[in-house]
C-alpha positions in Angstrom: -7.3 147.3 7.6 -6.8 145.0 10.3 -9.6 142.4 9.2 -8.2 142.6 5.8 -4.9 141.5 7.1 -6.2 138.3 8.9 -8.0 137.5 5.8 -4.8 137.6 3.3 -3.4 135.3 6.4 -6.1 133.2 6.3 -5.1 133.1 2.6 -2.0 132.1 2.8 -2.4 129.5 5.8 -5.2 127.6 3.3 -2.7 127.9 0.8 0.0 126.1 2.6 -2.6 123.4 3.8 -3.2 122.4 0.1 0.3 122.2 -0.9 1.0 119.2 2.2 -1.7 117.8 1.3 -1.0 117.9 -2.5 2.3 116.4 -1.3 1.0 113.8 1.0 -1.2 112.5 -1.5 1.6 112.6 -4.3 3.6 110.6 -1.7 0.6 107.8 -1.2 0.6 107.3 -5.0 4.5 106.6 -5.4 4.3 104.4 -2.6 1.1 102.7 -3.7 3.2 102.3 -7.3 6.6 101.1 -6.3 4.6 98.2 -4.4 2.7 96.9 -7.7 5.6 97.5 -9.1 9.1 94.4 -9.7 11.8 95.3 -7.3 14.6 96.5 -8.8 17.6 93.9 -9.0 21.0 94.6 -8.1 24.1 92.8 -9.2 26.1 90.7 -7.2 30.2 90.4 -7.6 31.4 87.1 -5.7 35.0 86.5 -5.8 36.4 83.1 -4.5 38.2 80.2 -5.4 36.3 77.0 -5.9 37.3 73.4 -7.0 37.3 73.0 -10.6 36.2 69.9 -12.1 38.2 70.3 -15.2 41.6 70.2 -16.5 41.0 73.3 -18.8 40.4 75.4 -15.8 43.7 75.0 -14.0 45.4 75.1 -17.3 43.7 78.5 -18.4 44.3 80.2 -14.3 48.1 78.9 -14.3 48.6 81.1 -18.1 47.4 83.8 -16.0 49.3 83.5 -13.5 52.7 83.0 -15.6 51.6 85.9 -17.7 51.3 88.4 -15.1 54.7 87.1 -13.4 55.9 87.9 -16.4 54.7 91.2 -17.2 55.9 91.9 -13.6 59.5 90.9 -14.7 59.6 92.7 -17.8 61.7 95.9 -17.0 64.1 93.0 -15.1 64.5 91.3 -18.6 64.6 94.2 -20.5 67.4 95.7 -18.1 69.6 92.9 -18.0 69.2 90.8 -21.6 70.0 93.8 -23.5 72.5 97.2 -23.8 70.7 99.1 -21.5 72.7 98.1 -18.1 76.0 99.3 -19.7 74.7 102.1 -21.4 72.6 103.6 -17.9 76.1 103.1 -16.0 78.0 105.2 -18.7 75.2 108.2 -18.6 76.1 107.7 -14.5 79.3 108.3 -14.7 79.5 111.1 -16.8 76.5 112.8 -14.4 79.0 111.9 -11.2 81.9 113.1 -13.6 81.0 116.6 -14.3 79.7 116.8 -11.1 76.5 118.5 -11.6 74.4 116.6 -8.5 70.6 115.8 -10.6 71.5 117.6 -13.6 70.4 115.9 -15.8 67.7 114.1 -14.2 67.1 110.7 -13.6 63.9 110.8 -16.1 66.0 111.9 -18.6 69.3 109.4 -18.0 66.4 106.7 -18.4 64.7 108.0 -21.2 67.8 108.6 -23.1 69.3 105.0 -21.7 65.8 103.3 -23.0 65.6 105.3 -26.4 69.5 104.1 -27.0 69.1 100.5 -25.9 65.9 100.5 -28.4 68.4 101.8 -31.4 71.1 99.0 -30.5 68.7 96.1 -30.1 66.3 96.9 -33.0 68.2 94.4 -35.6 67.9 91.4 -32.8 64.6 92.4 -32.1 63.3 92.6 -35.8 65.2 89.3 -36.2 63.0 87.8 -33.2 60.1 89.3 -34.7 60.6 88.0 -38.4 61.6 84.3 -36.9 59.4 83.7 -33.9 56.4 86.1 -33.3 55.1 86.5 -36.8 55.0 82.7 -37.4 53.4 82.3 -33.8 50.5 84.8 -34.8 50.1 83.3 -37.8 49.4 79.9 -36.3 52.5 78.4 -37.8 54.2 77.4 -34.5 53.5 76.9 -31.3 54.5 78.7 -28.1 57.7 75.9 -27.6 59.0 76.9 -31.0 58.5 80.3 -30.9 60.2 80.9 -27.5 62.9 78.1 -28.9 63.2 80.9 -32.0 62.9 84.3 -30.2 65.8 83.1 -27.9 68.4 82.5 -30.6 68.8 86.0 -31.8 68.8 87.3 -28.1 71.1 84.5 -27.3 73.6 85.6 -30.2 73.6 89.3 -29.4 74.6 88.6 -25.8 77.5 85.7 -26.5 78.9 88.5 -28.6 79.4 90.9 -25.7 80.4 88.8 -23.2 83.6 87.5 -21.9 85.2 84.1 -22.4 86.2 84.7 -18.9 83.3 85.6 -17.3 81.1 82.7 -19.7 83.5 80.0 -18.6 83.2 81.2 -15.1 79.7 80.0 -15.0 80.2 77.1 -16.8 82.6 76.1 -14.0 79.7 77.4 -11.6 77.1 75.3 -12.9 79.2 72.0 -13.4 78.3 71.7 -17.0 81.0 69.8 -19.8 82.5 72.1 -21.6 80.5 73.5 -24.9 81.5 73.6 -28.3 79.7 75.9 -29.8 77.2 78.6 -28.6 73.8 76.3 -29.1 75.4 74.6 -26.0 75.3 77.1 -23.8 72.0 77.2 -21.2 70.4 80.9 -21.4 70.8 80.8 -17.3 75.0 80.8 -17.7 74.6 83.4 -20.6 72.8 85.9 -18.9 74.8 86.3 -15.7 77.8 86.1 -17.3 76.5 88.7 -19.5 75.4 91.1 -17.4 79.2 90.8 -15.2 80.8 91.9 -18.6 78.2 94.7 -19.6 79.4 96.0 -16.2 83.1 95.4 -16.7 82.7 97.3 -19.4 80.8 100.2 -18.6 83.4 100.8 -15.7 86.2 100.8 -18.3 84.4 103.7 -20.1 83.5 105.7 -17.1 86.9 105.7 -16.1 88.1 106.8 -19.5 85.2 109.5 -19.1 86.4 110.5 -15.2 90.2 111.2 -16.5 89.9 114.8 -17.8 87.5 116.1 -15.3 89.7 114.5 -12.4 92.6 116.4 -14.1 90.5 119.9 -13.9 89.7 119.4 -10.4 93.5 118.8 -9.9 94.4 121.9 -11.6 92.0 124.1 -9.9 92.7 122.5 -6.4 96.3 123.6 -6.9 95.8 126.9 -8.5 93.5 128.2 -5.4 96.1 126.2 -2.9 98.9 128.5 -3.8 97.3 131.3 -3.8 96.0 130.9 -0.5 92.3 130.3 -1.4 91.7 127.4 1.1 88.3 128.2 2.7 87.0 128.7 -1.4 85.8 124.8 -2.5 87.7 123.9 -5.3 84.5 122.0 -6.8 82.5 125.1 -6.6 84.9 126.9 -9.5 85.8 123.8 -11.1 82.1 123.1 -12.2 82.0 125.7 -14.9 85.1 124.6 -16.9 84.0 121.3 -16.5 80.7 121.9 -18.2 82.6 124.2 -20.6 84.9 121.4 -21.6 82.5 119.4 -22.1 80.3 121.5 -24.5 83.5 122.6 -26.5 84.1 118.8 -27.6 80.6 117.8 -27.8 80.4 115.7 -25.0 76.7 114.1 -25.6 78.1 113.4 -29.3 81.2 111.6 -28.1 79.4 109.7 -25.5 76.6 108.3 -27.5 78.9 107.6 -30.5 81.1 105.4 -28.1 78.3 103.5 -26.4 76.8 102.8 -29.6 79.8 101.5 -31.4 80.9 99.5 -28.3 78.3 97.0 -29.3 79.4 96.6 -32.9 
């Protein structure tokens, strides 16, 4: 039994032996093949910035750049050449009015602030689209005429919701000559003086908003003060018939209806 067991050993050992040596020699052949073989050719990325021999180039890199500052500045020109500032600042003040901390959330004040200023601006923006891109893709006009074009309507809508007031205040500012008529007036005084009336008026509406839940918190202040319920916050019980009130006259309803008729 013994000598059979050194045998099966034996076995196995010779075994072993011819698989590294199967492996060896499979190793010598792949080795002996990659070197007849091409090498294998990577890409290479180079990134720099080089002098360019022709107009075209700087031309081409400086539409780039200006496109991308653009597209950087888009929310900035979407917030402040349309409704959306006044109609965010309303949605904030009714928020701070009832007094309901993040309810609702600031996803939703957005989302509801975009969805709105989309629904007030679609006739100037279907006007800028029927006038100035549409002709530009087709190859009618160029980029001067279409931006000439696409800044008319937007130019229009704003003029009608701002102040004489507030525009003549930066006409003064800039030292122009007084306009007569609106094609006068540079885009640069329309938009700040724009945006300082879409704020004037949004605070006008808040504090229309803020009256009858200022005169609920006054009621319920007094009501716990005489009877002696001083340590109880009176913001804590108010908060329920505020939200109550609210609900009862359809406050979302009211809201939205005001803000959108504001701009007609």
């Amino acid at each position: 039994m013994r000598f059979m067991g050194i045998l099966a050993r034996a076995g196995r050992a010779r075994r072993i032996i011819f698989l590294q040596a199967a492996m060896v020699m499979g190793l010598m052949a792949l080795v002996s093949l990659s070197a007849d073989a091409a090498p294998v050719a990577l890409p290479r990325i180079n990134l720099g910035v080089d002098a360019s021999g022709r107009p075209q180039d700087v031309a081409v890199s400086l539409q780039i750049l200006f496109l991308l500052t653009i597209l950087s500045l888009a929310p900035s020109i979407l917030i402040m050449t349309t409704s959306f500032t006044r109609i965010i600042v309303v949605l904030g003040f009714v928020r701070n009015a009832l007094a309901t901390q993040q309810l609702p959330p600031n996803q939703v004040l957005v989302g509801l602030a975009l969805f709105l200023t989309f629904f007030v601006m679609a006739p100037t923006w279907q006007e800028v689209n029927v006038a100035a891109l549409q002709p530009y893709l087709a190859g009618k006009i160029d980029q001067t005429q279409a931006f000439e074009r696409a800044v008319k309507p937007v130019r229009s809508f704003m003029l009608k919701q701002t102040r004489e007031k507030d525009l003549e205040l930066f006409v003064q500012l800039a030292k122009l000559p007084r306009p007569h008529n609106a094609d006068e007036v540079p885009i640069h005084v329309v938009i700040p003086a724009f945006i300082i009336s879409e704020l004037k008026s949004a605070f006008q509406i808040g504090f229309m908003i803020f009256i009858p839940f200022i005169v609920i918190d006054m009621i319920v202040a007094s009501t716990l003060m005489s009877m002696g319920m001083l340590m109880l916050p009176p913001v804590m019980i108010s908060l329920p018939f505020k939200i109550l009130l609210f609900v009862m006259v359809d406050g979302w309803y009211l809201v939205v209806r005001s803000l959108v008729l504001s701009f007609h």
